[in-house]
DSSP file (Angstrom, degrees, kcal/mol; ACC not computed):
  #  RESIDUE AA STRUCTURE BP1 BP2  ACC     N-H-->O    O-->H-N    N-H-->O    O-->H-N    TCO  KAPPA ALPHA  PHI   PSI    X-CA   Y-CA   Z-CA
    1    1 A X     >        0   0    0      0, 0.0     4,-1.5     0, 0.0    23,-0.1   0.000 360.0 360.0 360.0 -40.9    4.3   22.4   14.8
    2    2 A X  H  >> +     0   0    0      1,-0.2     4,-2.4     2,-0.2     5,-1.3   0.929 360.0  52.7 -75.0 -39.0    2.1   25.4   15.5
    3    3 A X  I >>>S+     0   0    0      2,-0.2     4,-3.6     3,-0.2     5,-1.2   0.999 110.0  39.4 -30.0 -77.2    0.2   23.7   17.5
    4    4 A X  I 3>>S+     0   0    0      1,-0.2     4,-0.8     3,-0.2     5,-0.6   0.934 124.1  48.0 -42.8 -61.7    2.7   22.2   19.9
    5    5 A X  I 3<5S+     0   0    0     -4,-1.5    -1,-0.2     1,-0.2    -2,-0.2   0.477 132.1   9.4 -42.8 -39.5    4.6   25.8   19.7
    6    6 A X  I <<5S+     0   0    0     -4,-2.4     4,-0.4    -3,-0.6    -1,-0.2   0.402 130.7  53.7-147.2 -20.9    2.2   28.4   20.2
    7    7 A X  I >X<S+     0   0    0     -4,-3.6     3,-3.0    -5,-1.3     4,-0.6   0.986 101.0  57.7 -84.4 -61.7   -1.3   25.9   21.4
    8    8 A X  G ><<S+     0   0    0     -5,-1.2     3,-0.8    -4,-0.8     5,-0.5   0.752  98.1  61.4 -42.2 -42.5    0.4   23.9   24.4
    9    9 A X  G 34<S+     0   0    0     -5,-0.6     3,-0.4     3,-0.2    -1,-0.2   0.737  92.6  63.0 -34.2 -36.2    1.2   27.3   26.3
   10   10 A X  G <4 S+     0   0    0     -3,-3.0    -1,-0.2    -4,-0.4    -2,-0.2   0.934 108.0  41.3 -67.5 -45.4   -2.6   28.1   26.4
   11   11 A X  S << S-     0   0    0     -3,-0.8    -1,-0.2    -4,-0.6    -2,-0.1  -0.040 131.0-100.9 -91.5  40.3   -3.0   24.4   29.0
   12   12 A X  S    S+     0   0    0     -3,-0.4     2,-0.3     1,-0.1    -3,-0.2   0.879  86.6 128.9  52.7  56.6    0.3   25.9   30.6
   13   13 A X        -     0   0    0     -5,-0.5     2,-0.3    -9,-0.1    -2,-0.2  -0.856  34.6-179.7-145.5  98.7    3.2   23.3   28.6
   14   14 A X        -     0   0    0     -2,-0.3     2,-0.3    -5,-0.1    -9,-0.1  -0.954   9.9-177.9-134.7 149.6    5.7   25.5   27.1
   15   15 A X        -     0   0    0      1,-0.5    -6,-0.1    -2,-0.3    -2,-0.0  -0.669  29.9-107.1-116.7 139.3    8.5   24.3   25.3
   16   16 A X        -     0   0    0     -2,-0.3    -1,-0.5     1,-0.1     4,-0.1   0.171  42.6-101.9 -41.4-172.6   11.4   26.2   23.6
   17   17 A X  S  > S+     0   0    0      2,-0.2     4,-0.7    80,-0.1    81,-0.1   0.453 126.1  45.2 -96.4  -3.8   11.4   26.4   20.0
   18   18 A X  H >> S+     0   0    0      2,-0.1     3,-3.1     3,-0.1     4,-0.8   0.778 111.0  59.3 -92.9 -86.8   14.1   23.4   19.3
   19   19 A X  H 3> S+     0   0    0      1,-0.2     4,-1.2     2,-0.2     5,-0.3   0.747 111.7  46.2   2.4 -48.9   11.9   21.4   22.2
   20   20 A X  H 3> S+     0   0    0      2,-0.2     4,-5.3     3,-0.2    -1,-0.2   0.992 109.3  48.3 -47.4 -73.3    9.0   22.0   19.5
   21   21 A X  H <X S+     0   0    0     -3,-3.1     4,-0.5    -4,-0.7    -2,-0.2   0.615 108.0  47.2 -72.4 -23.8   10.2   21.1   16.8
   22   22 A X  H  X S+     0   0    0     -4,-0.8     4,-1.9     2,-0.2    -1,-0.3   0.672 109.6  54.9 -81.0 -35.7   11.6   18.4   17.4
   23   23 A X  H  X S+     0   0    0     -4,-1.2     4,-0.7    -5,-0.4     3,-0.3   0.964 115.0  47.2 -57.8 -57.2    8.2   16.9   19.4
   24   24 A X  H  X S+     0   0    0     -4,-5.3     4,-1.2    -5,-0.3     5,-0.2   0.692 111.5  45.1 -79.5 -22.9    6.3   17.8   16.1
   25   25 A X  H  < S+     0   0    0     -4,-0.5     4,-0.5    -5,-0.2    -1,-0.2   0.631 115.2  53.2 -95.5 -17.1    8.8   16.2   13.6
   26   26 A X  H  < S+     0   0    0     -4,-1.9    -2,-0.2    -3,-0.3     4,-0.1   0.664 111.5  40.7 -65.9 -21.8    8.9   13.3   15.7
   27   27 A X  H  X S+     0   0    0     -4,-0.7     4,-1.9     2,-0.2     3,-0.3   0.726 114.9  51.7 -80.4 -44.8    5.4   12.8   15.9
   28   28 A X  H  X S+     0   0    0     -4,-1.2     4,-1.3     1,-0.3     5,-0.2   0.962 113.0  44.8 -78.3 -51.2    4.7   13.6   12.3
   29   29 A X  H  > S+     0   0    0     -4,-0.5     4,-1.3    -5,-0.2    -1,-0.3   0.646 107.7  51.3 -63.8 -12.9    6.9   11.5   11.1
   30   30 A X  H >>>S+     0   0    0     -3,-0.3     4,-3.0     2,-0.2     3,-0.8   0.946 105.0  58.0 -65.1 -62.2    6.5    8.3   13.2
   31   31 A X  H 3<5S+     0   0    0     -4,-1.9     4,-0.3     1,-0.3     3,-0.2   0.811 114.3  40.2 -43.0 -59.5    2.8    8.3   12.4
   32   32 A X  H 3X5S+     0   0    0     -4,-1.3     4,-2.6     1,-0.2    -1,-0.3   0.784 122.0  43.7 -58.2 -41.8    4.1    8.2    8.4
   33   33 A X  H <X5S+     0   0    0     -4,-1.3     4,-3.1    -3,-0.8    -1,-0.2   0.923 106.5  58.4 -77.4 -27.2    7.1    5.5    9.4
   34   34 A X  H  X5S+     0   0    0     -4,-3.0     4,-1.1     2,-0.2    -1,-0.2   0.682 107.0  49.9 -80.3 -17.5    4.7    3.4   11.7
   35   35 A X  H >><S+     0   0    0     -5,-0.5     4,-1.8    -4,-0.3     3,-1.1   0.951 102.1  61.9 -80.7 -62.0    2.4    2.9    8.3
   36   36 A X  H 3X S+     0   0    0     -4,-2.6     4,-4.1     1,-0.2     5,-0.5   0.936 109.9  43.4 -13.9 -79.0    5.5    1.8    6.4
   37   37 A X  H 3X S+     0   0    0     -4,-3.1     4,-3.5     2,-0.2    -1,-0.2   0.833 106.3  52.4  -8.6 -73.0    5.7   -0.8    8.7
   38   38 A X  H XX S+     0   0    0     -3,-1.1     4,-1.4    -4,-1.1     3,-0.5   0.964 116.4  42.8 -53.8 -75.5    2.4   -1.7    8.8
   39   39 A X  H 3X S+     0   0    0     -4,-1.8     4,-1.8     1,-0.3    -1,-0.2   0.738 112.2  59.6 -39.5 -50.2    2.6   -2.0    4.7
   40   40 A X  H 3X S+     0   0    0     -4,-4.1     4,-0.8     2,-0.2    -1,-0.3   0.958 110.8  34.6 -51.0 -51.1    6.1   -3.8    5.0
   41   41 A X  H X< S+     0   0    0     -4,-3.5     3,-0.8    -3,-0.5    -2,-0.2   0.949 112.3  61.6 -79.8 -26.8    5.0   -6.8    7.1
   42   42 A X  H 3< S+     0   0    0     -4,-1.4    -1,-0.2     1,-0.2    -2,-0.2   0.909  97.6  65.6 -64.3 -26.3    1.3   -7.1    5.3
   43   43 A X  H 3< S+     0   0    0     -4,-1.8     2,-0.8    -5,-0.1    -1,-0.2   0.749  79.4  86.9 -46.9 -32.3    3.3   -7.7    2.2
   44   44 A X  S << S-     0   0    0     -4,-0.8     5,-0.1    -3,-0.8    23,-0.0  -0.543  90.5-119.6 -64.2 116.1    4.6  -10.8    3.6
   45   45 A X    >   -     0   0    0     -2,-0.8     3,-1.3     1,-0.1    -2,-0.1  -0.193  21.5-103.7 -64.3 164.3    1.9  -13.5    2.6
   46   46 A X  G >> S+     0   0    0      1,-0.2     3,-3.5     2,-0.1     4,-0.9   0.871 110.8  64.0 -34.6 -59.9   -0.2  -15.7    5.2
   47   47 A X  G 34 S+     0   0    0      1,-0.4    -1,-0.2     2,-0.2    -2,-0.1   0.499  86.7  59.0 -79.5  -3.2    1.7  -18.5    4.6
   48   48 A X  G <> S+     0   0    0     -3,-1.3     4,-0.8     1,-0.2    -1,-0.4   0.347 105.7  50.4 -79.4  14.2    4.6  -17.6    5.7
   49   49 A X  H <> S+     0   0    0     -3,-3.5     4,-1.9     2,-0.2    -2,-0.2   0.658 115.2  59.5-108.4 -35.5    2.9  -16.9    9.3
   50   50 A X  H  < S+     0   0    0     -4,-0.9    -2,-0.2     2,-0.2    -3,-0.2   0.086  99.3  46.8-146.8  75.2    1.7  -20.6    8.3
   51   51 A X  H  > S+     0   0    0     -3,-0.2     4,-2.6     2,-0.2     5,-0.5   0.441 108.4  52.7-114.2 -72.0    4.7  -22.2    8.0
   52   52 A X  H  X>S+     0   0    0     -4,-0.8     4,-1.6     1,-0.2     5,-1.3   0.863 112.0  50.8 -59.8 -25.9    6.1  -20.9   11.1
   53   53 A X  H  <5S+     0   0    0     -4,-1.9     3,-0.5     2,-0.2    -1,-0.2   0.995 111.5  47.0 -60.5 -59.5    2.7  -22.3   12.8
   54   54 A X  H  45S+     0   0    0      1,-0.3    -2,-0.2     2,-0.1    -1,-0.2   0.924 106.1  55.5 -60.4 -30.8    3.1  -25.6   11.3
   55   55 A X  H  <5S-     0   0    0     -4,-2.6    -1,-0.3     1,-0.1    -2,-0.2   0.992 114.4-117.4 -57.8 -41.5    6.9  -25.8   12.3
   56   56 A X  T  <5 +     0   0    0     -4,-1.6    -3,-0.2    -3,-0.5    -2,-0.1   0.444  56.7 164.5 109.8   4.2    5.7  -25.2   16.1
   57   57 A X      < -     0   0    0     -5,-1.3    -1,-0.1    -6,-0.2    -2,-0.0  -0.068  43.3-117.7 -47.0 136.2    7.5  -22.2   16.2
   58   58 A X     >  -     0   0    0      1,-0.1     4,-2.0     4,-0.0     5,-0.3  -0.164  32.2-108.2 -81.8-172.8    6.5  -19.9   19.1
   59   59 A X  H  > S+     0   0    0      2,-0.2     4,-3.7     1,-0.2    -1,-0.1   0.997 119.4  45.7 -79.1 -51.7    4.9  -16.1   17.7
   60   60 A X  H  >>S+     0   0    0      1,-0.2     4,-2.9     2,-0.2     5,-0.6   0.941 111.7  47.5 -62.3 -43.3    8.1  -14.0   18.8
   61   61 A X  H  >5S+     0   0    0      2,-0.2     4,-1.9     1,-0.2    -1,-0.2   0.956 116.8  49.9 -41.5 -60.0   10.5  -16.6   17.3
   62   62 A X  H  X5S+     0   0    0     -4,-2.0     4,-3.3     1,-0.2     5,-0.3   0.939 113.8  50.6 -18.5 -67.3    7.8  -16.4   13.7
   63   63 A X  H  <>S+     0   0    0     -4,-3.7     5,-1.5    -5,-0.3     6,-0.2   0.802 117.6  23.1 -79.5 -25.9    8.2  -13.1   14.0
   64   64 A X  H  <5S+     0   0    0     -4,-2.9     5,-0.3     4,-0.1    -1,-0.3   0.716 128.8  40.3 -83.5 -23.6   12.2  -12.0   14.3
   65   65 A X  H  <<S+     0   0    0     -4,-1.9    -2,-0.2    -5,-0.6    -3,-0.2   0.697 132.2  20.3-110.4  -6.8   13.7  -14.7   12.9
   66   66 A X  T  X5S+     0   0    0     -4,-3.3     4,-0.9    -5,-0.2     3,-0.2   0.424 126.8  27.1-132.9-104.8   10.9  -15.3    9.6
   67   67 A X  H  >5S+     0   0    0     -5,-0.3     4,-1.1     1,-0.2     5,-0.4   0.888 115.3  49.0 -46.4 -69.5    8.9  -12.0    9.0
   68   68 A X  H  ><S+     0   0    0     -5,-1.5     4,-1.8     1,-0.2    -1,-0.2   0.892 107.3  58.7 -50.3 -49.6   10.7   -9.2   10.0
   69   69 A X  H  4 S+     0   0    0     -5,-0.3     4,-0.5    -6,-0.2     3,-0.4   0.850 110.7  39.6  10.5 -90.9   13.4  -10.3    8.2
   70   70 A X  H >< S+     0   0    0     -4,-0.9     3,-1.2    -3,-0.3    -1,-0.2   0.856 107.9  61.4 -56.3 -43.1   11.6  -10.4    5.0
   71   71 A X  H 3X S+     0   0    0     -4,-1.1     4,-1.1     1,-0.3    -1,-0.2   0.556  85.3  77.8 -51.9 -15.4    9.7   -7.2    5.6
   72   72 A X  H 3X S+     0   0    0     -4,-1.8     4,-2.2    -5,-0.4     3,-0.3   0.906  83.5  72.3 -59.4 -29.4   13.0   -5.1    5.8
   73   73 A X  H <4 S+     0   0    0     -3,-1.2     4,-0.4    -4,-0.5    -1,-0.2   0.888 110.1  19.8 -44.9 -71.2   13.1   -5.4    2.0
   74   74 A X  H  > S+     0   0    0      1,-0.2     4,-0.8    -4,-0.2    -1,-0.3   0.615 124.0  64.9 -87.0 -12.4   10.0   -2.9    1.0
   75   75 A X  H  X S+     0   0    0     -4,-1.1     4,-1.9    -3,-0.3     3,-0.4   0.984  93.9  51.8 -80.2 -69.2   10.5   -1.5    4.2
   76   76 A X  H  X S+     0   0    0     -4,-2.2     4,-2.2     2,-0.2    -2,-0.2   0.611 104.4  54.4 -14.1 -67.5   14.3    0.0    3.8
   77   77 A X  H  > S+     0   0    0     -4,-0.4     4,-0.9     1,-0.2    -1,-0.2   0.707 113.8  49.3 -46.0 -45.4   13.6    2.2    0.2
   78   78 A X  H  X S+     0   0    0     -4,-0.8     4,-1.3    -3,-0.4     3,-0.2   0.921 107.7  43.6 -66.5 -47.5   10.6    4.0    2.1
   79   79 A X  H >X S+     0   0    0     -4,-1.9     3,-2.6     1,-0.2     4,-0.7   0.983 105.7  68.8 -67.3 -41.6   12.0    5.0    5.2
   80   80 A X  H >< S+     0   0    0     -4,-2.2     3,-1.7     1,-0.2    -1,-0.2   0.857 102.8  52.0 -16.3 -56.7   14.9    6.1    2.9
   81   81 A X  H 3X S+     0   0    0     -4,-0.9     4,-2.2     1,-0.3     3,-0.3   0.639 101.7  50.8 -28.5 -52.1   12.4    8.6    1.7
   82   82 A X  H << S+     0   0    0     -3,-2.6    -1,-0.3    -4,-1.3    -2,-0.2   0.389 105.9  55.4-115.2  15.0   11.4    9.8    4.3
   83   83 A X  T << S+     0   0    0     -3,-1.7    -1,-0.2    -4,-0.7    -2,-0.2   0.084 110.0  45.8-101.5  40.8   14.8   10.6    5.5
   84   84 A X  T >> S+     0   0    0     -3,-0.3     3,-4.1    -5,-0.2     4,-1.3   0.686 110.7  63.1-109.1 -51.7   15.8   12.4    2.6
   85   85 A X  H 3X S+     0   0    0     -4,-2.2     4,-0.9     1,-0.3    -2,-0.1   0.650  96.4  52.3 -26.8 -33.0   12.4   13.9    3.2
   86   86 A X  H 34 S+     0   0    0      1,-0.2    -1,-0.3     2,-0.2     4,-0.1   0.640  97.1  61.4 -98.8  13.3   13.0   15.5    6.6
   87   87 A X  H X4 S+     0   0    0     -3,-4.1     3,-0.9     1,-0.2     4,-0.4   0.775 108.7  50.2 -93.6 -13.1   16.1   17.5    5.7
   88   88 A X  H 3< S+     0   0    0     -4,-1.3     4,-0.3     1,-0.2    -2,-0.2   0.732 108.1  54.1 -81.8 -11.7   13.5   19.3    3.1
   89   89 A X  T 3< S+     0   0    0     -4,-0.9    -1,-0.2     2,-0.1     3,-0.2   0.458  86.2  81.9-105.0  25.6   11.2   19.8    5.8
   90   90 A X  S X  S+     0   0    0     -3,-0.9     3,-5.0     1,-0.2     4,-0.1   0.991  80.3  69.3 -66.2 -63.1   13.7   21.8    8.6
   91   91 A X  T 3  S+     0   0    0     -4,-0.4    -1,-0.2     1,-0.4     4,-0.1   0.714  86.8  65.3 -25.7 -43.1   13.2   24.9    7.0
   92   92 A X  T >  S+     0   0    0     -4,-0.3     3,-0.8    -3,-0.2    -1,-0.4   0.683  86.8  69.5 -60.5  -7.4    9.6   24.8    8.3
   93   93 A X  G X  S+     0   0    0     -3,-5.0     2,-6.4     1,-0.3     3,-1.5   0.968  83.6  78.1 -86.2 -69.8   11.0   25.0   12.0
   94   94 A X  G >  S+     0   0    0      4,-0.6     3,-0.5     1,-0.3    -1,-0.3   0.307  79.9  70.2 -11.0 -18.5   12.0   29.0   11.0
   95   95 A X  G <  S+     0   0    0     -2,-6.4    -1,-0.3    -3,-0.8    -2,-0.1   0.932 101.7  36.6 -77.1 -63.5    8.6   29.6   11.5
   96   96 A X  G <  S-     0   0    0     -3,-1.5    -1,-0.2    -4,-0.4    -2,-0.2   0.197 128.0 -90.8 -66.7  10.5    8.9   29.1   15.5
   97   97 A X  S <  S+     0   0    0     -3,-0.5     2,-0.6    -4,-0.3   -80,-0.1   0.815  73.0 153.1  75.7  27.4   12.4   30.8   15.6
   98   98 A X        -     0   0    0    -81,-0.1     2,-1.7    -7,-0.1    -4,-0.6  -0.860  41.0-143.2-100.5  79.6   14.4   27.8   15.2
   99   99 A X        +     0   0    0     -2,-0.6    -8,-0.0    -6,-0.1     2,-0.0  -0.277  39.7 161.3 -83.4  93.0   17.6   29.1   13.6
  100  100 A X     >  -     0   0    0     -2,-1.7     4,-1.3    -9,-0.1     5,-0.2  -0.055  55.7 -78.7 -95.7-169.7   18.0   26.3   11.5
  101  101 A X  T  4 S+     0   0    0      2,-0.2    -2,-0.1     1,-0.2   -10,-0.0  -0.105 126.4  48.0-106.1  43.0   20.3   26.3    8.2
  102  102 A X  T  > S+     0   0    0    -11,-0.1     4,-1.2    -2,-0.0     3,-0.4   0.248 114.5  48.9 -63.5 -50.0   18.0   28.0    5.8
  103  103 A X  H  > S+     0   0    0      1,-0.3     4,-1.0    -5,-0.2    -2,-0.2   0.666 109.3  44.2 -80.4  -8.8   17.3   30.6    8.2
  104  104 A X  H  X S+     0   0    0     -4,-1.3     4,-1.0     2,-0.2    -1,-0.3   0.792 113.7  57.6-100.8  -4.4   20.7   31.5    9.3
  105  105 A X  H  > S+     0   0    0     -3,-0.4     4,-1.2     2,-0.2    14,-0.3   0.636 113.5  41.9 -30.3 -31.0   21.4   31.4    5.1
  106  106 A X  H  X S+     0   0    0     -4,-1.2     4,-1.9     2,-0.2    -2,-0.2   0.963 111.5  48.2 -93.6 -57.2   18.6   34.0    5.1
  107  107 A X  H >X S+     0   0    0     -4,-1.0     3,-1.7     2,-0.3     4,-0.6   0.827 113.3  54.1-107.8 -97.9   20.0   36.1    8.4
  108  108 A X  H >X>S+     0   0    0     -4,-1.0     3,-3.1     1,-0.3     4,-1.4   0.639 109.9  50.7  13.4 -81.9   24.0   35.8    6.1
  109  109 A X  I 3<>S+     0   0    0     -4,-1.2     5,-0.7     1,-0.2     4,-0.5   0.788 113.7  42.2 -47.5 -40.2   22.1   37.4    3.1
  110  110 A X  I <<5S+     0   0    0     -4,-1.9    -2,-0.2    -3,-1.7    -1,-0.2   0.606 112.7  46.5 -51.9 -20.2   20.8   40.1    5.2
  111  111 A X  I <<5S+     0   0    0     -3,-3.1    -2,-0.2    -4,-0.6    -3,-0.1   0.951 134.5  20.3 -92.6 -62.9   23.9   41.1    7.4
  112  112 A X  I  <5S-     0   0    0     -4,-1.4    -2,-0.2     2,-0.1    -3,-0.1   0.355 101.8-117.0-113.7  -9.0   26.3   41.1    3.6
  113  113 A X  I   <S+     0   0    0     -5,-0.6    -3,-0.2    -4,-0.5    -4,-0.1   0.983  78.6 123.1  72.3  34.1   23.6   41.5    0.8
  114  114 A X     >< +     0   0    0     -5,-0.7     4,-1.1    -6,-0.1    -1,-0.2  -0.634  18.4 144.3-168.5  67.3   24.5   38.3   -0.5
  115  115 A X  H  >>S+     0   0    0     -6,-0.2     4,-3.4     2,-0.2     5,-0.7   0.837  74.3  55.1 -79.7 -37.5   21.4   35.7   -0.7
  116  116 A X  H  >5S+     0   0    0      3,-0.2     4,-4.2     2,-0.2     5,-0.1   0.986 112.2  44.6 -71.8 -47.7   22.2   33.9   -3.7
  117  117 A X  H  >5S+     0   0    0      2,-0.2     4,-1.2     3,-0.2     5,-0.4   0.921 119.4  39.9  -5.6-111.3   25.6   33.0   -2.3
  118  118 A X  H >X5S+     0   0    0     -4,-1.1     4,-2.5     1,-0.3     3,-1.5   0.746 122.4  41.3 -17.9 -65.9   24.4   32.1    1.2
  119  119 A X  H 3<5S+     0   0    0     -4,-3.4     4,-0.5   -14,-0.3    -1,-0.3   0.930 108.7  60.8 -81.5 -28.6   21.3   30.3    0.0
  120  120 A X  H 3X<S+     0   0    0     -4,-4.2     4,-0.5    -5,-0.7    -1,-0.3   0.764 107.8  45.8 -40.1 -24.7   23.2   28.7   -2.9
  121  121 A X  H XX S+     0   0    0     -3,-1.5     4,-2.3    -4,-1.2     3,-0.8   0.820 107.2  58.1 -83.6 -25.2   25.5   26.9   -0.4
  122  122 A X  H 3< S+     0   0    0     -4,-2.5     4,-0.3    -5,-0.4    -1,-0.2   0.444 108.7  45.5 -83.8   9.1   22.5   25.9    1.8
  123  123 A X  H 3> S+     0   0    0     -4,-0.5     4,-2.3    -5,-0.2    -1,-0.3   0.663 112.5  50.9-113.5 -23.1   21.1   24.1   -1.1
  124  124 A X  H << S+     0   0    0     -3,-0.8     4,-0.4    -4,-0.5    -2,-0.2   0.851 110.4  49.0 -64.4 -39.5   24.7   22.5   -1.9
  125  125 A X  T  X S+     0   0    0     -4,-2.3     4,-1.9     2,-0.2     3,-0.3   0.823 114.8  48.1 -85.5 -29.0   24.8   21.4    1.7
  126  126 A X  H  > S+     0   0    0     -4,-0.3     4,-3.3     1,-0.3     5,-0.3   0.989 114.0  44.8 -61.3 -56.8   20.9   19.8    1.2
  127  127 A X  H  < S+     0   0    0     -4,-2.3     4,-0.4     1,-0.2    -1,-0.3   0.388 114.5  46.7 -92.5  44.8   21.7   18.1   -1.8
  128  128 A X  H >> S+     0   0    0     -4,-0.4     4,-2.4    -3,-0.3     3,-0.6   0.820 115.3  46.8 -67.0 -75.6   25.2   16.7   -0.4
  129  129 A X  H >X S+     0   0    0     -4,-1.9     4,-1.6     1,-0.3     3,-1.1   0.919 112.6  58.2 -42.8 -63.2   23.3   15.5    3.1
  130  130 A X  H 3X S+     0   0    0     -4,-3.3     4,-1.8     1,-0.3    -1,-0.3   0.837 110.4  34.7 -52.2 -49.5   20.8   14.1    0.6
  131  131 A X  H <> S+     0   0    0     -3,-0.6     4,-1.5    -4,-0.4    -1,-0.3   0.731 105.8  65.2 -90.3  -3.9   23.2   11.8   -1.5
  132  132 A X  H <X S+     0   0    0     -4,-2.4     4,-1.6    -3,-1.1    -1,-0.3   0.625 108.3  37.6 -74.6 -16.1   25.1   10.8    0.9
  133  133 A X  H  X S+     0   0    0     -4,-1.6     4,-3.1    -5,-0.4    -2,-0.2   0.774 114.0  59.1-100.0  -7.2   21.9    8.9    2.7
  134  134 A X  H  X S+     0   0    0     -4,-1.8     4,-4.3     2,-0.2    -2,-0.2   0.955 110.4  43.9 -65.0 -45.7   20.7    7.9   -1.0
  135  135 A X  H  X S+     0   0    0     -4,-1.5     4,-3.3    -5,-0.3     5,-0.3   0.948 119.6  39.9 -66.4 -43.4   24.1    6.3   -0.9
  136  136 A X  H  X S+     0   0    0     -4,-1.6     4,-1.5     2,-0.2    -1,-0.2   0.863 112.9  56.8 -42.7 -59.1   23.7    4.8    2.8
  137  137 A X  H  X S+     0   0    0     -4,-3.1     4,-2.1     2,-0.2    -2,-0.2   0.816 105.8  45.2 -47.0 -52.6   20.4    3.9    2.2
  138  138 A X  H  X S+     0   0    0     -4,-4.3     4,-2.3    -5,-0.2     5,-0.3   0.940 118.8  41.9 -75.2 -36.2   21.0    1.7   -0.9
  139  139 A X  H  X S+     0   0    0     -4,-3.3     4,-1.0     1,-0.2     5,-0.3   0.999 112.2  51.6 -70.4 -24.8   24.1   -0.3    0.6
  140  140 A X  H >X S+     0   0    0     -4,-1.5     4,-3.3    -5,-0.3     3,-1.0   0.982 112.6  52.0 -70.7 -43.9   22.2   -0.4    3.9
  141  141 A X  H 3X S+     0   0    0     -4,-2.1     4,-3.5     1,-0.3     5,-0.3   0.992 115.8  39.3 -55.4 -48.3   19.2   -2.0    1.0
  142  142 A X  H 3< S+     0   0    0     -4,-2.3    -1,-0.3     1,-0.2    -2,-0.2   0.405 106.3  60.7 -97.2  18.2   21.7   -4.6   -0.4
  143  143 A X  H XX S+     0   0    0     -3,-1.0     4,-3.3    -4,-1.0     3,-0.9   0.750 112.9  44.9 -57.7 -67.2   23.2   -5.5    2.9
  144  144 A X  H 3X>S+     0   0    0     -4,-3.3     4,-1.9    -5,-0.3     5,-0.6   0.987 107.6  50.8 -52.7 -71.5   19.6   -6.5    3.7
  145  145 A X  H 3X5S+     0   0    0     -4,-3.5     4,-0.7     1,-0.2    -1,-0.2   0.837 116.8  42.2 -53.1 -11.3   18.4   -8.4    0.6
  146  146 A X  H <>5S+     0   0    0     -3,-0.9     4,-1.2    -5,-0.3    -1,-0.2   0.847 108.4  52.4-122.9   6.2   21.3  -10.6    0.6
  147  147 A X  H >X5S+     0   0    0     -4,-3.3     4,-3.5    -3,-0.3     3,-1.3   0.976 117.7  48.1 -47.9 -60.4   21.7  -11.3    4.2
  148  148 A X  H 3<5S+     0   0    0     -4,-1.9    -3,-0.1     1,-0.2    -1,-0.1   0.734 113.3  39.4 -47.5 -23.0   18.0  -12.2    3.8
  149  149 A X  H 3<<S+     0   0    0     -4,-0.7    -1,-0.2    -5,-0.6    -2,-0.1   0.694 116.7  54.2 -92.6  -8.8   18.0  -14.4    0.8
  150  150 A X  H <<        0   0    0     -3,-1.3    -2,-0.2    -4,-1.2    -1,-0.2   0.865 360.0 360.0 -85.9 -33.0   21.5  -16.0    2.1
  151  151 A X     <        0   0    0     -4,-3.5    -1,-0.2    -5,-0.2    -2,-0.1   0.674 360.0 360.0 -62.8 360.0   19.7  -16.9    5.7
């Protein structure tokens, strides 16, 4: 984040502070989701890769209609994770001026003298956001496992 934010300016790329933040919590998190992946489809054994060889099945067919499939299973619960995980990491954009909803919670307690208030709601509003994708997340999980075991 500091990088992108305060290093790209120096080779002449600068970006607002939303522009930033958003480059740097896209990046950092992809890297993290793009492993998930990785970990979801090696969890599918070899044989199901050959089974689809032996059917004659071409590699794209294999791989939408056989693997990915299965890999949504372990796949689903993690990325869960890590979107419950980025509404705990916003806070960090405040650093780069990003008036995000801890910082105008903070900028409330200053104008009225009234932080525990302010920041009490902004933790109501986290863990709301938060169970509502726990909740999302598991029917979205058992949507998956039994389309898959029904196919």
């Amino acid at each position: 984040l500091f990088f992108i934010f305060f290093g790209l300016p120096r080779f002449g790329i600068t970006l607002s502070p939303l522009t930033s933040g958003i480059i740097a919590f896209s990046l950092y998190n992809s890297v993290l989701c793009s492993e998930v992946y990785r970990a979801g489809l090696n969890a599918i054994p070899k044989g199901q890769w050959e089974a689809c060889t032996a059917l004659n099945l071409s590699f794209i067919r294999s791989f939408f209609r056989i693997i990915f499939p299965q890999s949504l299973i372990p796949i689903i619960p993690a990325l869960g994770n890590f979107l419950v995980g980025i509404f705990k990491e916003t806070p960090i954009l405040s650093f780069i001026a990003v008036a995000e909803v801890m910082h105008v919670a903070k900028m409330v307690g200053y104008e009225y003298y009234e932080f525990t208030e302010a920041i009490t709601a902004v933790g109501i509003l986290f863990i709301i956001l938060s169970l509502i994708s726990a909740k999302l997340i598991s029917m979205t999980e058992i949507y998956v496992r039994r389309s898959v075991i029904h196919e």
